[in-house]
N, C-alpha and C positions, 0 to 999 in steps of 0.2 A: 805295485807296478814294477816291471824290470826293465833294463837299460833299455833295450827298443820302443817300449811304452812314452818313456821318458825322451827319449828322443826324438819319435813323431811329433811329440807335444811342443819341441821346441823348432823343431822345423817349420811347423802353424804356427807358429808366434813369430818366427823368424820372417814369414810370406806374409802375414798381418800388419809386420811392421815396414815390411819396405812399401805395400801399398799405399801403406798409409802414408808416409811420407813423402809419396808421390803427389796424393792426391790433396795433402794438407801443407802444401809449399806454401803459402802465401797464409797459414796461420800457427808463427811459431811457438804457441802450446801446448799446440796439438803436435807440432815435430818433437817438441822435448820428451813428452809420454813416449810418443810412436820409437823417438832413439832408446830412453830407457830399455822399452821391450825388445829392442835388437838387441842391447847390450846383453841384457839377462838370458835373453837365447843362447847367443855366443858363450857365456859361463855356463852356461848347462850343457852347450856342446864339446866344449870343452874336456869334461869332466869325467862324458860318454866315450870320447873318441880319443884317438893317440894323436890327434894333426894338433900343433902348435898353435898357439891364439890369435898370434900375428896371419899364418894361412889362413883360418878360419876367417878373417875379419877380411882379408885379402881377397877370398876364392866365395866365402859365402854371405857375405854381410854385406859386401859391396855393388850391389846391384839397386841403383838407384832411376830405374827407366820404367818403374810400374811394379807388374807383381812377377815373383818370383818362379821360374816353371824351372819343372825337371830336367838335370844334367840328362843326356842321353848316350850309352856305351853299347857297343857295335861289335858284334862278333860273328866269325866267320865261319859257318861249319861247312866241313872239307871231308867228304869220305871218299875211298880209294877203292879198286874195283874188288877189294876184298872186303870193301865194309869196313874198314881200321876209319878211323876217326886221328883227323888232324891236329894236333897237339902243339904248342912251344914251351918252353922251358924259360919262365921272366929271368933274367938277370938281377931284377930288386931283391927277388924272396928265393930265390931259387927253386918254384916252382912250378906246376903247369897249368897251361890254359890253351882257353881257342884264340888264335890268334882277334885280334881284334884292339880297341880302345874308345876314348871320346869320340862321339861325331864329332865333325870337323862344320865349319862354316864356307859355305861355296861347293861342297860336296854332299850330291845325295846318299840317302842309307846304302844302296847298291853300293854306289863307286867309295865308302868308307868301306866297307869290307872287304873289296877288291883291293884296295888300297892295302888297308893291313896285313892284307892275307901274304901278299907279295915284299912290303917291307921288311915281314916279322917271321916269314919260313921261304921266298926265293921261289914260289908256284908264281905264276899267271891264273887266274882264276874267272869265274864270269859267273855274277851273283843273280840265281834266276827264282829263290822265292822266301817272302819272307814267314818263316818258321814258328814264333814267339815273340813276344811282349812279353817280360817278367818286370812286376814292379820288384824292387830288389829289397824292399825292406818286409817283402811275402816271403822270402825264403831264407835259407842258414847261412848269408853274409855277416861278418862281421860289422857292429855299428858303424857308419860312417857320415860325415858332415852333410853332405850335399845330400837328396830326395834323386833319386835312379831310375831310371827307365833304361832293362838290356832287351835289346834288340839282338836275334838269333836268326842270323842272314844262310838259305844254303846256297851253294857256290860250288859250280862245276869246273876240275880242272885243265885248264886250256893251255898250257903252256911252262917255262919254267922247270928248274929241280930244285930238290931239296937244298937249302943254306943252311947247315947247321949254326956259323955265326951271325948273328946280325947286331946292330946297334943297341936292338935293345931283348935279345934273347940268346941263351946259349945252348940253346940245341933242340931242334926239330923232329918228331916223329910219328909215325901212325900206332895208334893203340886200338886194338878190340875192346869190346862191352868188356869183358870178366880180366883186363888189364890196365886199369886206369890209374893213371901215378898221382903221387901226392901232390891235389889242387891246389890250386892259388887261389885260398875260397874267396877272396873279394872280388876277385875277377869270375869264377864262374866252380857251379859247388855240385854233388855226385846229382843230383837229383836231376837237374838244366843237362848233365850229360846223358843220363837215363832218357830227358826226353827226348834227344835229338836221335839218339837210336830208338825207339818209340818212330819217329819220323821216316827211317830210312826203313825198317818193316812194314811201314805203314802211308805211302806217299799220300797217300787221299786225307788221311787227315786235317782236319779245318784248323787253323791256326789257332794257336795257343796266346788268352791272351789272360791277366789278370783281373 
């Protein structure tokens, strides 16, 4: 099996053990096993990924309210009346992506992408369909802790110019199909770009889901 193989496997162990120790509160032998199996997750996630053990125990181990559901990441796709595709520039890796991030809690999928679109490039935008569903562990991401659901928001622009700085990006720009710079493949990888032009030739197309 390979690293992604290996990592599904402890993601299920990971959401088996928090259940369970939900649901076996009031029988501590059953918590002892159900902790063991989080712990052994956490080492094998570990192992898989670069996030430090402290995060991992932090961000994914600690969700003690039942069973464990997918992180979900929101992205904003932004085309320009020549068809360029909206792009930012991360500050972390220095490279690019659609603007976007984590949903937020009190914010629906529309108003997360609106949201991002405008903190992370300086548009006003107005998100009127949603695109894709990619599970993220279907495609050429890097392994990562948490189990993903990206969400591919399009977004018409209503206001706003270009910010080349923002807090968490150092430069904004539209890019064509046959110019696309070097991704920020955890955030979004050539394929998710292929398809959102895929979408803008093709507006009827039924959503994309995995």
């Amino acid at each position: 099996m390979n690293n992604l193989d290996w990592l599904a496997i402890a993601q299920k162990l990971q959401s088996i053990a928090q259940a369970g120790i939900f649901y076996a509160a009031d029988k501590p032998y059953d918590l002892e096993r159900y902790q063991e199996i989080s712990d052994l997750s956490v080492k094998i996630i570990e192992k898989l990924t670069d996030e430090p053990i402290e995060k991992i125990i932090n961000l994914f181990a600690s969700e003690r309210d039942g069973y464990q559901t997918p992180k979900v990441d929101i992205r904003a796709v932004v085309f320009n009346e020549e068809g360029k595709i909206l792009m930012a520039k991360e500050t972390v890796d220095g490279k690019w992506s659609l603007p976007g991030g984590w949903g937020d809690v009190g914010y629906t999928p529309f108003e997360v992408a609106e949201k991002e679109a405008w903190e992370e490039t300086g548009l006003k935008v107005k998100a009127v369909k949603l695109l894709g569903v990619f599970d993220k562990r279907n495609h050429a991401h890097p392994p990562q802790a948490w189990y993903v659901y990206k969400l591919f928001i399009l977004c018409e622009i209503i206001g706003g110019e270009l910010d080349a700085h923002t807090q968490e990006t150092s430069a904004v720009e539209f890019f064509d199909r046959n110019n696309i710079p070097t991704l920020s493949v955890d955030r979004v990888v050539e394929s998710q770009i292929a398809k959102m032009f895929e979408y803008y030739d093709n507006p009827e197309l039924p959503i994309y889901c995995d």
